[in-house]
N, C-alpha and C positions, 0 to 999 in steps of 0.2 A: 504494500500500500504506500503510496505515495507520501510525502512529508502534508499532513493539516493545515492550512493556512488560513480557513475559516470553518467556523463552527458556527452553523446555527442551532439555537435551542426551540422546544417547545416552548411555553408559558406554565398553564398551571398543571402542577402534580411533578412540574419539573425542577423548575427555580422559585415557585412560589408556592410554599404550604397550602393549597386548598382544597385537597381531595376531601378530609372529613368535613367539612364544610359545605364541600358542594355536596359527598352525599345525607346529610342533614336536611339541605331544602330538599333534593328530591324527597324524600322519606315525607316535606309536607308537602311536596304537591301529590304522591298519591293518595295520601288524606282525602287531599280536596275532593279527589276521581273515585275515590272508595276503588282505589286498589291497594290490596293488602301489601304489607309493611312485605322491606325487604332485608333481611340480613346486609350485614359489611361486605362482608366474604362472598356472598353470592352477588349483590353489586359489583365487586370487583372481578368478578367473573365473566356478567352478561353488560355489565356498560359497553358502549361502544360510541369512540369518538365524534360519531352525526348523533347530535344530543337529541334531533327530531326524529332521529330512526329510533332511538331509543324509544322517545314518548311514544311512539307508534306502539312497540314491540309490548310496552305496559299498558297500554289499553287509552293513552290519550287520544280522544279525536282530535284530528288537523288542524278543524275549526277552530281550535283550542290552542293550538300551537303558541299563536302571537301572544294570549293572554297567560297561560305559562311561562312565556319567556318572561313575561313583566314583572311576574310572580317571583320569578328566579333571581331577577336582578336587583328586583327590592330587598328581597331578603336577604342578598349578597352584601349588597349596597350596606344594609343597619349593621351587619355583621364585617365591617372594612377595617373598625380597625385590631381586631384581633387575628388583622393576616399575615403572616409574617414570610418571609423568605425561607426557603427549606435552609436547615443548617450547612454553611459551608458554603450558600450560593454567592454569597457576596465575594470570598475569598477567592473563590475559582473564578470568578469575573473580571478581578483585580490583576490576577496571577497571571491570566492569558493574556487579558488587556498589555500586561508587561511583556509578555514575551512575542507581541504583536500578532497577534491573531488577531482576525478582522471578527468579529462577530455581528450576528441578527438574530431577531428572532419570528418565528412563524408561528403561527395560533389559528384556533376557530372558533377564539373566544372573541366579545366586544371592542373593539379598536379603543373608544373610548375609557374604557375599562382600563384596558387593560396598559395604555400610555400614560394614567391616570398611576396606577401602582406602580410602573418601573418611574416616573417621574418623581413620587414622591419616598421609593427606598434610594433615592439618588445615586442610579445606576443606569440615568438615560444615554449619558456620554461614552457607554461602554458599547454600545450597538449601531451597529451602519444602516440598519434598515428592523421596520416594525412591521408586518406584515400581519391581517388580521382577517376575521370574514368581513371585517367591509371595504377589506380591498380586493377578496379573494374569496367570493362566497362559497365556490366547492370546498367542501370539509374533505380531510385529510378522512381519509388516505390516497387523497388525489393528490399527487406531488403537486398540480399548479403553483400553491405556496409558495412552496421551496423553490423551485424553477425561477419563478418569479424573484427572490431574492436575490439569488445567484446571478439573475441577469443583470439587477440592478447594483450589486458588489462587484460585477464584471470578473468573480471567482470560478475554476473550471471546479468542474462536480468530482475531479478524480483528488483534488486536494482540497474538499470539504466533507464535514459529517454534521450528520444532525443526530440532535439529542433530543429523544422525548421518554416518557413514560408509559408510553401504549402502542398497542399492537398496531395498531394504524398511523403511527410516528414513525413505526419501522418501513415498514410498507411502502406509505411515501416514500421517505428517504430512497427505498431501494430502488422505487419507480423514476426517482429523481437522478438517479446516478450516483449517488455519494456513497460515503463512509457510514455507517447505523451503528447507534447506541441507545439503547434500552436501559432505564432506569430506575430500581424499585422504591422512588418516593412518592408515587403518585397513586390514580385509579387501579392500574393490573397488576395481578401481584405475579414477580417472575419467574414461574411457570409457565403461564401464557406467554410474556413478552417473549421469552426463549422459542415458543413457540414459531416463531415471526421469523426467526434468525437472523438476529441483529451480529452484527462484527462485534460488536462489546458488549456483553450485558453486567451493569455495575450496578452495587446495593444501596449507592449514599454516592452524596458529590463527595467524597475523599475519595473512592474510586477513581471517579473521573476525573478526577486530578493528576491521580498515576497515571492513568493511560494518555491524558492527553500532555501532561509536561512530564 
């Protein structure tokens, strides 16, 4: 594999603590739908990163969709500031930042959102491009994202990797041409991600620290 020279990451369950959190509002909004509660362990099972195939798959109607999302976002939103960075994320930002790796990152969470948290853990300086579904409505595991970064970094895919937490972070990536790393602080727990066949699969950014410096 070639030398690394950019790394893009996912967002949440990657760099930022919010898997128990996100699945907390789900657990209310199937409340709301009278669908029955779901274990951790089986959420991290049958999640799957199109949050709307999801709501399908639990019995949300469509119609529904938009007012779900609103639902989600509020109760994100009241709950902001107990989010915190996954431990070590800052560190490893810092660390590659110095050893000049270009970094971005890809998401198909809210742009708003989510420029809103890397702005205010004061780590916007660290990334060359923010790429979200409102610039990139296909969810991953459609590489577009990633592709799209890479064009805009003007970085070839045989000397970048992307980092997510889910089987569909791998997927892209691999559909995108790059390097893949999987990593067990988010939604899937790594069984599945291995599943995917990620080039890395790390348990904690200390991990991915090692492999990548």
């Amino acid at each position: 594999m070639a030398r690394i020279k950019t790394v893009i990451f996912d967002w949440d369950g990657t760099l930022v603590d919010t898997a128990r959190l996100s699945y907390g509002i789900y657990r209310h909004l199937f409340k709301i739908y009278g669908i029955p509660d779901v274990p951790w362990k089986k959420f991290r099972e049958e999640f799957t990163a199109d949050y709307h195939e999801y709501y399908a798959k639990k019995g949300i109607p469509r119609s529904e969709f938009e007012n779900a999302d609103r639902v989600w976002l509020r109760m994100y939103n009241d709950a902001e500031k107990e989010i915190r960075l996954v431990p070590g994320a800052k560190k490893l930002l810092f660390a590659l930042h110095r050893k000049g790796i270009r970094m971005g990152i890809v998401s198909n969470g809210s742009g708003v959102r989510i420029r809103k948290e890397i702005r205010e853990r004061g780590i916007s300086k660290m990334f060359k491009i923010v790429v979200t579904a409102d610039e990139i409505p296909d969810f991953k595991p459609s590489p577009k994202g990633i592709v799209y970064a890479l064009g805009a970094m003007r970085a070839k895919p045989s000397e970048a990797m992307y980092v997510g937490d889910m089987v569909e972070d791998v997927i892209a990536g691999k559909r995108a041409g790059v390097a893949t790393m999987g990593v067990a602080t988010g939604k899937h727990p790594p069984k599945k991600i291995a599943e995917a066949g990620p080039d890395f699969l790390c348990q904690d950014v200390n991990s991915v620290m090692q492999v990548l410096l």
